[in-house]
N, CA, C and O atoms as a CHARMM CRD file, in Angstrom:
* protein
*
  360
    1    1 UNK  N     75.26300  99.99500  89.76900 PROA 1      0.00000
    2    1 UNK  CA    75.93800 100.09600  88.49700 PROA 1      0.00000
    3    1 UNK  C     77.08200  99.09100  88.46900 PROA 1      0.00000
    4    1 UNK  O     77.90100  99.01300  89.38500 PROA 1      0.00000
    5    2 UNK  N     77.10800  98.25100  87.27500 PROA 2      0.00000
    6    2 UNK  CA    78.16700  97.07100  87.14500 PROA 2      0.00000
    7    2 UNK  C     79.46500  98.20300  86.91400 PROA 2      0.00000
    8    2 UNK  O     79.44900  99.33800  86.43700 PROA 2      0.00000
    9    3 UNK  N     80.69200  97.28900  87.52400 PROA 3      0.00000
   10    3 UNK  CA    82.33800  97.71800  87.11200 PROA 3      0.00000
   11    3 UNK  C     83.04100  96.51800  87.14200 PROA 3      0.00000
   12    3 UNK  O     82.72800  95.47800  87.72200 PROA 3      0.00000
   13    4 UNK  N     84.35800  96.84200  86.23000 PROA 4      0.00000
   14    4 UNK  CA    84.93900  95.74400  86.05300 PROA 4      0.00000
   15    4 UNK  C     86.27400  96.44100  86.72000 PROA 4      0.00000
   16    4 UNK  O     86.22700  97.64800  86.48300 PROA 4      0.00000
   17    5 UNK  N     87.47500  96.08300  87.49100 PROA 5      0.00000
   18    5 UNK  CA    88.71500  96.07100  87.95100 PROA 5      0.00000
   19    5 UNK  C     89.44200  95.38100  87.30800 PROA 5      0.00000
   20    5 UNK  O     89.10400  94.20400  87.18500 PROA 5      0.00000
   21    6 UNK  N     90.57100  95.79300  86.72700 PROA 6      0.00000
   22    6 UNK  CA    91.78900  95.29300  86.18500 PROA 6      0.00000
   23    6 UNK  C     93.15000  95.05300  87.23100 PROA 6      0.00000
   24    6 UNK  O     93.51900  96.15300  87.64200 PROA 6      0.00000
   25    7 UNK  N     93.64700  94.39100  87.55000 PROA 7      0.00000
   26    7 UNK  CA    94.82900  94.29600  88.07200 PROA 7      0.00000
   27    7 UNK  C     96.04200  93.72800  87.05800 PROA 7      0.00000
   28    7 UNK  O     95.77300  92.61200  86.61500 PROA 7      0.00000
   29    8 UNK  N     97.20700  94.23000  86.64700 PROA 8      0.00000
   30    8 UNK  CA    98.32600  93.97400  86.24100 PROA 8      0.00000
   31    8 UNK  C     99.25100  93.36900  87.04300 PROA 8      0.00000
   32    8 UNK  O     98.94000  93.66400  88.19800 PROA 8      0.00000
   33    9 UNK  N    100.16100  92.72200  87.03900 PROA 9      0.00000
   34    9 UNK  CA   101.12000  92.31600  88.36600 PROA 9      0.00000
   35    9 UNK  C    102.04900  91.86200  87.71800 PROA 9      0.00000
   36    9 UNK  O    101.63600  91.63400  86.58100 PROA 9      0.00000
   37   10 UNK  N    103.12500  91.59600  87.82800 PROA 10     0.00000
   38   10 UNK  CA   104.58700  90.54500  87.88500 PROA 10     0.00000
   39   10 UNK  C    104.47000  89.65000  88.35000 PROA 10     0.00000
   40   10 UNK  O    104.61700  89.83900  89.55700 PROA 10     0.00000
   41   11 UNK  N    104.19300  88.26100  88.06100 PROA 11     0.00000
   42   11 UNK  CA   104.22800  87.03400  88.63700 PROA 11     0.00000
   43   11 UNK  C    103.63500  86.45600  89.24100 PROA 11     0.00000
   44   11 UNK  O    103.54300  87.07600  90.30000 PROA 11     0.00000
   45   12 UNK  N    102.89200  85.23900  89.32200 PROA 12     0.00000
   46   12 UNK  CA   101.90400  84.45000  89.40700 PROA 12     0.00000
   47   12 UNK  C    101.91000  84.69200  90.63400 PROA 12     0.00000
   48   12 UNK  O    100.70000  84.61700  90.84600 PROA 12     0.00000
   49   13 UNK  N    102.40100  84.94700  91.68600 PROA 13     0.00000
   50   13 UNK  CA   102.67700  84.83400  93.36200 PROA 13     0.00000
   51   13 UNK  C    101.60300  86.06800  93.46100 PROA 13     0.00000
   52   13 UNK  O    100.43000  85.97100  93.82300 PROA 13     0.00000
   53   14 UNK  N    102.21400  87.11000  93.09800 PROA 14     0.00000
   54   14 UNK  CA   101.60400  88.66300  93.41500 PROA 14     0.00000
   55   14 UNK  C    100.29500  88.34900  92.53500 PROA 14     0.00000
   56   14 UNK  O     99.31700  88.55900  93.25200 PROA 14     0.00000
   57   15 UNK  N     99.91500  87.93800  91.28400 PROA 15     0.00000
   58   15 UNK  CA    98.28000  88.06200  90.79400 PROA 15     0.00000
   59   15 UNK  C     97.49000  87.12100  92.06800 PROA 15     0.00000
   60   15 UNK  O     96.45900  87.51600  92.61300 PROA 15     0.00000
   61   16 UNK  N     98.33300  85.52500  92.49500 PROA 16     0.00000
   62   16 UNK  CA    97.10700  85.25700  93.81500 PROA 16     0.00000
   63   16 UNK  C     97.04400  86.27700  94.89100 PROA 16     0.00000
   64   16 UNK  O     95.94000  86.66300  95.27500 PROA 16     0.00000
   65   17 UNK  N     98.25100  86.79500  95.46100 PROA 17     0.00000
   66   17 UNK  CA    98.19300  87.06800  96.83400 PROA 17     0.00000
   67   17 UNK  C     96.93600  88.57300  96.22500 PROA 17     0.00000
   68   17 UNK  O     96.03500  89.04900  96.91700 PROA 17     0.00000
   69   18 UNK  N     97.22900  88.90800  95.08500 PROA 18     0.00000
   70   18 UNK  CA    96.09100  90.49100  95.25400 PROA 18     0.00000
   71   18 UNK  C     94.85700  89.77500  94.73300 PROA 18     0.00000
   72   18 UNK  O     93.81300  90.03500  95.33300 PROA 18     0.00000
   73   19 UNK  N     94.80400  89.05500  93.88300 PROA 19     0.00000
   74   19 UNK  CA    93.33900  88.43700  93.74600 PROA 19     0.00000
   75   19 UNK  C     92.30300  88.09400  94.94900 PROA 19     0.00000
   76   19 UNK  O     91.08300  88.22000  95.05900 PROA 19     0.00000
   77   20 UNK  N     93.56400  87.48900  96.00000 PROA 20     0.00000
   78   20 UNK  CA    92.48300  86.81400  97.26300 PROA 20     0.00000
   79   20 UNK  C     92.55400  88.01900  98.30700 PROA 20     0.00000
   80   20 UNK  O     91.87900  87.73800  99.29700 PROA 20     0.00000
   81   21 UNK  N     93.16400  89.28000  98.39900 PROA 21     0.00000
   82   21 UNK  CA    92.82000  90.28100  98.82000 PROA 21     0.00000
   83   21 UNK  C     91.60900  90.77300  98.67100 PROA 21     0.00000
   84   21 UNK  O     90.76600  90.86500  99.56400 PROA 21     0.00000
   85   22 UNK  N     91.44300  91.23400  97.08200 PROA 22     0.00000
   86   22 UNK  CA    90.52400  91.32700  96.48000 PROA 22     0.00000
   87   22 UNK  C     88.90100  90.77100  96.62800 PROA 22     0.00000
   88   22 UNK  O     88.07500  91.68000  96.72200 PROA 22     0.00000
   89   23 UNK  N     88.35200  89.32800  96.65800 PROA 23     0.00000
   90   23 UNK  CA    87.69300  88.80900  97.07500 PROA 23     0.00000
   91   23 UNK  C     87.27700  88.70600  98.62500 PROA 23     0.00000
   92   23 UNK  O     86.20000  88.68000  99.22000 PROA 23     0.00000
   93   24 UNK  N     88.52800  88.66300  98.97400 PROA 24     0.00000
   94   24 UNK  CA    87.92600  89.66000 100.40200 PROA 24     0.00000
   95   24 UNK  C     87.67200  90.54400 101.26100 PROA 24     0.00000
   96   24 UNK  O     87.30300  90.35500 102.42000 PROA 24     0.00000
   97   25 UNK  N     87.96100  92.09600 100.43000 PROA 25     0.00000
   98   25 UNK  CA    87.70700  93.07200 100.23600 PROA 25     0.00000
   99   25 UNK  C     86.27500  93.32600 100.56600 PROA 25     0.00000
  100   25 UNK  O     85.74200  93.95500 101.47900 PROA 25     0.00000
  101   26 UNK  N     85.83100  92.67900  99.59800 PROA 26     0.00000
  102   26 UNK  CA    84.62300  93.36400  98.40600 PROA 26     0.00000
  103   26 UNK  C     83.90000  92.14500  97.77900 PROA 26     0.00000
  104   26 UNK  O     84.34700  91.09000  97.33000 PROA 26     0.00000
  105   27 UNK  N     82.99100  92.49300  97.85900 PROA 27     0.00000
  106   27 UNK  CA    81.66900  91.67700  97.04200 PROA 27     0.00000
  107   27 UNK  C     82.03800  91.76500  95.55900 PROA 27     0.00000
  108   27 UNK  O     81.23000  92.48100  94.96700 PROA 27     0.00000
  109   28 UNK  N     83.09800  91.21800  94.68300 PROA 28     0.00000
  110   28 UNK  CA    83.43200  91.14000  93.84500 PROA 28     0.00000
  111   28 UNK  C     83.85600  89.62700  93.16900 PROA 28     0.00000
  112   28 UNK  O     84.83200  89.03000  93.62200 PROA 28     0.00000
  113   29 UNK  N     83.11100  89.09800  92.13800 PROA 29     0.00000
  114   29 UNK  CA    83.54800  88.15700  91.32000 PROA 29     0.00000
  115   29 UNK  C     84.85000  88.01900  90.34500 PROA 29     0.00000
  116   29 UNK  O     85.10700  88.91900  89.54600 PROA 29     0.00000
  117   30 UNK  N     85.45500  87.14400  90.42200 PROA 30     0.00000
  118   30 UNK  CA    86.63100  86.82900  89.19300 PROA 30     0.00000
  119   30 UNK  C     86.24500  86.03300  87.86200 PROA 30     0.00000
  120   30 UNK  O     86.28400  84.80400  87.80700 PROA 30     0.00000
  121   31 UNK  N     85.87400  86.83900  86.81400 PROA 31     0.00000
  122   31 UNK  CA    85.49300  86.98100  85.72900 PROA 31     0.00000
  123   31 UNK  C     86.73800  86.80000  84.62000 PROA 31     0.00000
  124   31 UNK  O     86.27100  86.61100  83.49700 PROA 31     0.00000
  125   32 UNK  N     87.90300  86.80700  84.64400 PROA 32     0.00000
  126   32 UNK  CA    88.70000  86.24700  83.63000 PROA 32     0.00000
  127   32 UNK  C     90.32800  86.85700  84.40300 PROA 32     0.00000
  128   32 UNK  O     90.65100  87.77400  85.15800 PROA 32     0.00000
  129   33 UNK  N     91.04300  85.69700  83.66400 PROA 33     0.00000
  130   33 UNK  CA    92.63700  85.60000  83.87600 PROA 33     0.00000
  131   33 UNK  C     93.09800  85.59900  82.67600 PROA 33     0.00000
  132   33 UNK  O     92.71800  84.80200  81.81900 PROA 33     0.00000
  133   34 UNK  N     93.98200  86.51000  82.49000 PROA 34     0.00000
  134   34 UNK  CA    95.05900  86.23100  81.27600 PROA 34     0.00000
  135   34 UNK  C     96.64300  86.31300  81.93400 PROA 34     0.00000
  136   34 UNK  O     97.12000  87.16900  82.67900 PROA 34     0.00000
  137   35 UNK  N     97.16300  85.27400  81.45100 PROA 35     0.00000
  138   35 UNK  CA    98.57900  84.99100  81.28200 PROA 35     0.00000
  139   35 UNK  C     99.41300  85.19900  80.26200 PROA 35     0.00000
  140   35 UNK  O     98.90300  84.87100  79.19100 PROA 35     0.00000
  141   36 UNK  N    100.51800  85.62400  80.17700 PROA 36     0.00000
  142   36 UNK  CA   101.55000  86.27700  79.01900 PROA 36     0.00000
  143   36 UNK  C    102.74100  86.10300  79.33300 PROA 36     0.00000
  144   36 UNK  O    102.61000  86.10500  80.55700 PROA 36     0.00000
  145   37 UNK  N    103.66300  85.97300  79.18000 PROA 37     0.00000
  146   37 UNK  CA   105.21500  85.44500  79.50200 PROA 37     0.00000
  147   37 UNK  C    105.09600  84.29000  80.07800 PROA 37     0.00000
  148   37 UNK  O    105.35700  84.29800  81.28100 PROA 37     0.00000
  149   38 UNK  N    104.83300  83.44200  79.68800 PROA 38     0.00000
  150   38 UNK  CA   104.86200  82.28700  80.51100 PROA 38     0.00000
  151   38 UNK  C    104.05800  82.39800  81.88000 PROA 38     0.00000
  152   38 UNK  O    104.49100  81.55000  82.66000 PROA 38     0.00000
  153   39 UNK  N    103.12100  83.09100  82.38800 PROA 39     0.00000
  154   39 UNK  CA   102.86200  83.44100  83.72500 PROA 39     0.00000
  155   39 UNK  C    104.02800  84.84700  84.37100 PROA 39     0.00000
  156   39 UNK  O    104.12700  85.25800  85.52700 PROA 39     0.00000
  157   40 UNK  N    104.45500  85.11100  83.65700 PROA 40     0.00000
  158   40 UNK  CA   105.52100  86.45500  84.30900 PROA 40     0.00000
  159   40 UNK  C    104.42500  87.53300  84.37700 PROA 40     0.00000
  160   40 UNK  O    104.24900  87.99700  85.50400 PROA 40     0.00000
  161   41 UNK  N    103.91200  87.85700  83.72100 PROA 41     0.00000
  162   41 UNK  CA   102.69400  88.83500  83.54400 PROA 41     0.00000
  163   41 UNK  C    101.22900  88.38800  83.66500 PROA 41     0.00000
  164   41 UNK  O    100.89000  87.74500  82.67200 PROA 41     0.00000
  165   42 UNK  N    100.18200  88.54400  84.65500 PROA 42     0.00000
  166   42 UNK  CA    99.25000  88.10600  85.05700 PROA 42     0.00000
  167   42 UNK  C     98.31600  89.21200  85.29200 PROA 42     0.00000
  168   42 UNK  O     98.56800  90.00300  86.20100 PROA 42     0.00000
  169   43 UNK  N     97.11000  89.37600  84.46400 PROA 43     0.00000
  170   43 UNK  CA    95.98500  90.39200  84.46200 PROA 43     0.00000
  171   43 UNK  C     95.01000  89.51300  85.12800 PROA 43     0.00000
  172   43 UNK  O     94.79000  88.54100  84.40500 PROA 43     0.00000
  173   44 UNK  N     94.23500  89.47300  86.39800 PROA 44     0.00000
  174   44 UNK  CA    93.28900  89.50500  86.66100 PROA 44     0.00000
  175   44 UNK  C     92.02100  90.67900  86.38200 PROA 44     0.00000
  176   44 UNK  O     92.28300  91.87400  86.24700 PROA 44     0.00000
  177   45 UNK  N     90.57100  90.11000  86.32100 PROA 45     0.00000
  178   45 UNK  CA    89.76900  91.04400  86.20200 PROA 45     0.00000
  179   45 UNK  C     88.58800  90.82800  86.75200 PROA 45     0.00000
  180   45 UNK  O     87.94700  89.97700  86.13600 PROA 45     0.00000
  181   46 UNK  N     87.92100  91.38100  87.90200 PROA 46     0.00000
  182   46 UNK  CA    86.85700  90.66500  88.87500 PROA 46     0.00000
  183   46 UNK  C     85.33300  92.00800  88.24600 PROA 46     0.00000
  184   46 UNK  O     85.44600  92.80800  87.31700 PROA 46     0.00000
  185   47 UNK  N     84.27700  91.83600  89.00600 PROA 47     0.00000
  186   47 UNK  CA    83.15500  92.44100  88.39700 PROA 47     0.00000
  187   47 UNK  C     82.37000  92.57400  89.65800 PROA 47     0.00000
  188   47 UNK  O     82.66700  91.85400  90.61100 PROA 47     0.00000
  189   48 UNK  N     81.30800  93.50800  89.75400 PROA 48     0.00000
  190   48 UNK  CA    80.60300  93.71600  90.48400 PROA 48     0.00000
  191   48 UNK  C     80.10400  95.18000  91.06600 PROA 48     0.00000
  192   48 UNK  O     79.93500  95.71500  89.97000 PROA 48     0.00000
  193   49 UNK  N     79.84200  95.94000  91.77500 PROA 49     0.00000
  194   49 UNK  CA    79.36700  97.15200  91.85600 PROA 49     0.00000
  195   49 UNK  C     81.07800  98.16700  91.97300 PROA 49     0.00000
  196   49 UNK  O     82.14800  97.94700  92.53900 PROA 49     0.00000
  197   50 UNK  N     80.44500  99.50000  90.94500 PROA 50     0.00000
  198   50 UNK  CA    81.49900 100.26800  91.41400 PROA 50     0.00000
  199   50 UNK  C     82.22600 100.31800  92.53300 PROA 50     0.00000
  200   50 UNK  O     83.44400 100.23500  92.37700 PROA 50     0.00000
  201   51 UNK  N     81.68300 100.46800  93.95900 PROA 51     0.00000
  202   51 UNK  CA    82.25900 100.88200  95.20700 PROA 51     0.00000
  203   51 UNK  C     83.13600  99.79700  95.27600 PROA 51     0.00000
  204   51 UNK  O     84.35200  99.94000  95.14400 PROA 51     0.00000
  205   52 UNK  N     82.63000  98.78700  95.46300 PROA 52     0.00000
  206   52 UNK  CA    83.29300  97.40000  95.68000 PROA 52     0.00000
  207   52 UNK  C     84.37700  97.05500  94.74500 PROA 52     0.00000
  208   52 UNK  O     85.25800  96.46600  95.37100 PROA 52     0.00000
  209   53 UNK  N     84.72900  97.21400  93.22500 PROA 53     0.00000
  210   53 UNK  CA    85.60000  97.04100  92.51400 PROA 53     0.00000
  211   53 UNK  C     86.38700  98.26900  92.90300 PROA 53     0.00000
  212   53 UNK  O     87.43700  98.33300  92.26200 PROA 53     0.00000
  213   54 UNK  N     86.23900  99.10400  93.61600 PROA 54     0.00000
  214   54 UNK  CA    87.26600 100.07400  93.64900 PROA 54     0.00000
  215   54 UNK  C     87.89900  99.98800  95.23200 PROA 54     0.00000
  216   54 UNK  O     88.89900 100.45900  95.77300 PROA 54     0.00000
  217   55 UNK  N     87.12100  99.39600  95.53500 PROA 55     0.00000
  218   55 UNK  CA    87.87100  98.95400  97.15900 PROA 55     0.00000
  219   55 UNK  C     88.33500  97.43700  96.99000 PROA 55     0.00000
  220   55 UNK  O     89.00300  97.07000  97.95700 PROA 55     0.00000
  221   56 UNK  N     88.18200  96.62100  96.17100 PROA 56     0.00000
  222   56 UNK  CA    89.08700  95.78300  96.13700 PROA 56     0.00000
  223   56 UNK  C     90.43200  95.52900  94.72100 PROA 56     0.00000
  224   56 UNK  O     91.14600  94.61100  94.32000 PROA 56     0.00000
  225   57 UNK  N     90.20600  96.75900  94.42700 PROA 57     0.00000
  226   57 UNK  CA    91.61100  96.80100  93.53600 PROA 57     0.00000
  227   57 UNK  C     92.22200  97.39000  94.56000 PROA 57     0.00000
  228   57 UNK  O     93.18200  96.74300  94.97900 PROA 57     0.00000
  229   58 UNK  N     91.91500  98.79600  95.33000 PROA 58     0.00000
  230   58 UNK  CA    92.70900  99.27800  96.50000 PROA 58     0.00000
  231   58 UNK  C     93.45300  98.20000  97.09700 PROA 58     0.00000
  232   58 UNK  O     94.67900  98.15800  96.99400 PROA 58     0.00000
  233   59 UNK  N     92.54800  97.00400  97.94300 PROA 59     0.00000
  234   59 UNK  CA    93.21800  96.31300  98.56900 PROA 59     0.00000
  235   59 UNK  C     93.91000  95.16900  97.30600 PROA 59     0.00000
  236   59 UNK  O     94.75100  94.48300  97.88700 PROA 59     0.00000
  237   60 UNK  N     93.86300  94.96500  96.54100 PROA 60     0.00000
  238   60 UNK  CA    94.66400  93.75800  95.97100 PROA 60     0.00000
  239   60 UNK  C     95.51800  94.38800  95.15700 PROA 60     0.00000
  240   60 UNK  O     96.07800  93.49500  94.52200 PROA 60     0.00000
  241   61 UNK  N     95.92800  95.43300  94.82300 PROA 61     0.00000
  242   61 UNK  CA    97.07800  96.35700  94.48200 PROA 61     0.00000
  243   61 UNK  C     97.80700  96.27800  95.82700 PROA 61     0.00000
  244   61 UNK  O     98.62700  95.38400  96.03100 PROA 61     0.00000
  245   62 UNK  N     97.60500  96.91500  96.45700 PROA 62     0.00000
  246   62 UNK  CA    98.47900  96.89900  98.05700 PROA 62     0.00000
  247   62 UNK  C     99.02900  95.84400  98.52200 PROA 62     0.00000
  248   62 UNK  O    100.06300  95.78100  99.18600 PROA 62     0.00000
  249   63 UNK  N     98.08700  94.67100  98.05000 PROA 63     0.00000
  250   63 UNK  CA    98.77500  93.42300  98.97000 PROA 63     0.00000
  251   63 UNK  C     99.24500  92.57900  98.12500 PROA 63     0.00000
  252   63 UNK  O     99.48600  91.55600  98.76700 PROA 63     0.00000
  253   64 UNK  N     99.69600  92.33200  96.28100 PROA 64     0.00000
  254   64 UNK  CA   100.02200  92.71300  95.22400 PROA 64     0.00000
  255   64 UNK  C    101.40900  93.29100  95.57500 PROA 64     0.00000
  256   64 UNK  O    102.41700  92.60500  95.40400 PROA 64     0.00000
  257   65 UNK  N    101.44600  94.04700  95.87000 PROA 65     0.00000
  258   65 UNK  CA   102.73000  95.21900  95.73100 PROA 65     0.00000
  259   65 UNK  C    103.26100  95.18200  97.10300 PROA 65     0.00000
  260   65 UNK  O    103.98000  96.09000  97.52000 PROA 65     0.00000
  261   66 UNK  N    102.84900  93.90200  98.00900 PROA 66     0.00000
  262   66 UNK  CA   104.20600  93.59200  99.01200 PROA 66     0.00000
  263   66 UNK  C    104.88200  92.18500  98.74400 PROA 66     0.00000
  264   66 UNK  O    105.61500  91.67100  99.58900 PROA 66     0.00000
  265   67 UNK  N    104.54600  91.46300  97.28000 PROA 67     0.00000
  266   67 UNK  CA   105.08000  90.55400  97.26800 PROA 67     0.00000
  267   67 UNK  C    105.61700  90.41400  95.86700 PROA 67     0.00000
  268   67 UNK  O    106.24900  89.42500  95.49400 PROA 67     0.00000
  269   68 UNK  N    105.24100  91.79200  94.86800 PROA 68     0.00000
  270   68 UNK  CA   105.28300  91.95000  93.51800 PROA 68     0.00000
  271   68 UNK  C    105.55500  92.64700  92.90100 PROA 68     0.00000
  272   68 UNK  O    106.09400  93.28400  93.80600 PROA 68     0.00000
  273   69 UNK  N    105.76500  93.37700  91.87500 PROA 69     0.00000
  274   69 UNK  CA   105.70900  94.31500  91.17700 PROA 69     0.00000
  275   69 UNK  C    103.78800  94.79900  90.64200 PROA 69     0.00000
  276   69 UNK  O    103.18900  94.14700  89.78600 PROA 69     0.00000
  277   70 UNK  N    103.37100  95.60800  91.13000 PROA 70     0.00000
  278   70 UNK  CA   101.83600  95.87300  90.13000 PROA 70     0.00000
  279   70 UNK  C    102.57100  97.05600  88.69700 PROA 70     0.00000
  280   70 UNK  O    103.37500  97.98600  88.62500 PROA 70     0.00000
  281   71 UNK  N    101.73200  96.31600  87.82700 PROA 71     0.00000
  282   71 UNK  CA   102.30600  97.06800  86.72100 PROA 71     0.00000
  283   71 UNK  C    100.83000  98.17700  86.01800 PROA 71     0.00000
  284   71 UNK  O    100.80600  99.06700  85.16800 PROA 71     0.00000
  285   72 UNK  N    100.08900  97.73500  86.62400 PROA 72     0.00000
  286   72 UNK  CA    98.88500  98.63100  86.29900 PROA 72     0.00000
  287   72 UNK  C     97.47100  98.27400  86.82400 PROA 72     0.00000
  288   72 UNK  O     97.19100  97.10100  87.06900 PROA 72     0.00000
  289   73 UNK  N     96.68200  99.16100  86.97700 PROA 73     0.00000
  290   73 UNK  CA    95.21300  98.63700  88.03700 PROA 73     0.00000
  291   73 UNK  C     94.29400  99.82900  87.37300 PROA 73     0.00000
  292   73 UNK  O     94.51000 101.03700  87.27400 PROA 73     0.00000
  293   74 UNK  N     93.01800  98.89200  86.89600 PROA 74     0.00000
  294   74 UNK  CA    92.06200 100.61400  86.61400 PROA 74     0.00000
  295   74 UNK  C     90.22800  99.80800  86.73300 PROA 74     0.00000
  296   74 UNK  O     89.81700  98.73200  86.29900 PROA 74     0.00000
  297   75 UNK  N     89.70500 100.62200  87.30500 PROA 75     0.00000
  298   75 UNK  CA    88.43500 100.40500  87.06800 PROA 75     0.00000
  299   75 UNK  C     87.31800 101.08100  85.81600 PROA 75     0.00000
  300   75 UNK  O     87.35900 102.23000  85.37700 PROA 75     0.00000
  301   76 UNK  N     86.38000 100.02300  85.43600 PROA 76     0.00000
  302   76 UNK  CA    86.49300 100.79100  84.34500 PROA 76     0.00000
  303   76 UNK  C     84.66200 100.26900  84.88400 PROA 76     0.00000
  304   76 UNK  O     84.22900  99.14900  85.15500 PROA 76     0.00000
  305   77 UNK  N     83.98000 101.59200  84.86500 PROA 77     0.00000
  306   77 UNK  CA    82.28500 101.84700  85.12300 PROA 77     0.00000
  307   77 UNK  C     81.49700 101.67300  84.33400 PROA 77     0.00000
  308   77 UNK  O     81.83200 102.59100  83.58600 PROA 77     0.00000
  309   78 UNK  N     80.51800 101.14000  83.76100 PROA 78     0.00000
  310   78 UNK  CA    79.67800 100.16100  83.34600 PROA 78     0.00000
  311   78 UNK  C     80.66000  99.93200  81.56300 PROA 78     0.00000
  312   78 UNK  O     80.43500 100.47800  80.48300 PROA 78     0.00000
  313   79 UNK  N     81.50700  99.12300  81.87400 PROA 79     0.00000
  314   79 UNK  CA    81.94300  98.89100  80.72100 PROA 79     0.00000
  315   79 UNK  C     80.91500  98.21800  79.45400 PROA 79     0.00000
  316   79 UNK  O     79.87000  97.60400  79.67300 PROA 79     0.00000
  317   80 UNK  N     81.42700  98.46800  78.26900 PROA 80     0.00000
  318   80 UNK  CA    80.47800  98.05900  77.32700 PROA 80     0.00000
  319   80 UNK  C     80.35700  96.75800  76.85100 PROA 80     0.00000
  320   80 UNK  O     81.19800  95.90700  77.14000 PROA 80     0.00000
  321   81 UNK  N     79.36100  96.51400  76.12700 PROA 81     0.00000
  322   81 UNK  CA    79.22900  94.71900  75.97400 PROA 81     0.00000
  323   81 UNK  C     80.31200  94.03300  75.35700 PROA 81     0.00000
  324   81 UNK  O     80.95600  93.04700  75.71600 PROA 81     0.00000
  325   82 UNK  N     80.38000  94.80800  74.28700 PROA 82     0.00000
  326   82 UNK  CA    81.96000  94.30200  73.40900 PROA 82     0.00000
  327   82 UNK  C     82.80500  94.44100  74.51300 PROA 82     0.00000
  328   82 UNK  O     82.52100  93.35100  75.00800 PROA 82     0.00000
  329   83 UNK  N     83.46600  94.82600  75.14800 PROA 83     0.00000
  330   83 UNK  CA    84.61900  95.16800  76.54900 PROA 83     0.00000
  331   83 UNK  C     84.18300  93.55500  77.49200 PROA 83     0.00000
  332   83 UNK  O     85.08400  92.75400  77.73900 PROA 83     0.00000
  333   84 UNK  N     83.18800  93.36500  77.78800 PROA 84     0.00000
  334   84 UNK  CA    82.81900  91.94700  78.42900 PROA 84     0.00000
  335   84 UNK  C     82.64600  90.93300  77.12500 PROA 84     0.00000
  336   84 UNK  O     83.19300  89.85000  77.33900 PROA 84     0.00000
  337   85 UNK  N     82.15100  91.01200  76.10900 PROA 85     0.00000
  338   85 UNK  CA    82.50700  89.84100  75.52300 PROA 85     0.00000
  339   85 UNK  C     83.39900  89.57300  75.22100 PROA 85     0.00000
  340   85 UNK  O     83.40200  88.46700  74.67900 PROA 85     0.00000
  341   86 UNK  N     84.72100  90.26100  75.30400 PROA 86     0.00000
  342   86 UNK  CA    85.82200  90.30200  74.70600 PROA 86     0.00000
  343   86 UNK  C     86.51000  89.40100  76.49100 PROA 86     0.00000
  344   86 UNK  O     87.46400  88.62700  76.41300 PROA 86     0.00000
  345   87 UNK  N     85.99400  89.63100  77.55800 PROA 87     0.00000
  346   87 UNK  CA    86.70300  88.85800  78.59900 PROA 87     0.00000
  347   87 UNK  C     85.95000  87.64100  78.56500 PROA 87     0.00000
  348   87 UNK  O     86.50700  86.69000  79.11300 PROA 87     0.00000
  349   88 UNK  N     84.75200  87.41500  78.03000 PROA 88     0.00000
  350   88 UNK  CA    84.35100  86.37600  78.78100 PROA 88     0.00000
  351   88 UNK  C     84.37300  84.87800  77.51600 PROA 88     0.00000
  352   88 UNK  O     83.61800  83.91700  77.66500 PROA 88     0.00000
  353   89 UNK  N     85.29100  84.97600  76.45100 PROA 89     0.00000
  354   89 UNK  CA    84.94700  84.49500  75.18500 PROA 89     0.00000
  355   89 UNK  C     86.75200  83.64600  75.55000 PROA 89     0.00000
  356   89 UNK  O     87.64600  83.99300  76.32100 PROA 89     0.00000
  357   90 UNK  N     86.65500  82.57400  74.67200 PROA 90     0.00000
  358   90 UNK  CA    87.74100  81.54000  75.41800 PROA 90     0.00000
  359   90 UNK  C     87.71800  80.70200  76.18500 PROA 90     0.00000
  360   90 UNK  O     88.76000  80.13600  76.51300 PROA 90     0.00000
C-alpha cells in the first residue's frame, strides 16, 4: 500500500539533515519540497510503502529535531489522487 510522509521543520539545515535521515531509513522516495519564508519553513514529502514512510519520518523527525525545530510530521495511507496531484504539479 502507497504512503506519503510529511515533514515540517525550521530551516533549511534541519529539512536536509531529516530528509537524508529519511532516505536512509527506508525505501522511500522524495516526491516534492515546498519552501515558505524565504526557506525558514521547509515541508518535505517522500512516498513509498506504509512501513517505510513511517520509519523514516521516525528517523528524519529525530534527526530534524537535533539540529531544528520540527514543526509537524504525519503520514498519510494511500492518499488520494487529487492529494498527489496537488504535490506533484509545478
Amino acid at each position: 500500500m502507497k504512503a506519503i510522509a510529511l515533514l515540517e521543520v525550521q530551516a533549511m539545515v534541519a529539512a536536509i539533515t531529516g530528509l537524508d535521515a529519511m532516505v536512509k531509513a527506508a525505501d522511500v522516495k522524495l516526491i516534492h519540497v515546498e519552501k515558505r519564508l524565504g526557506g525558514r519553513l521547509v515541508t518535505v514529502v517522500v512516498e513509498g510503502e506504509v512501513s517505510a514512510v513511517r520509519a523514516a519520518l521516525d528517523a528524519g523527525a529525530a534527526a530534524a529535531a537535533e539540529v531544528g525545530k520540527v514543526k509537524c510530521c504525519e503520514v498519510i495511507a494511500r492518499p488520494h489522487p487529487d492529494v498527489m496531484a496537488f504535490l506533484t504539479t509545478g
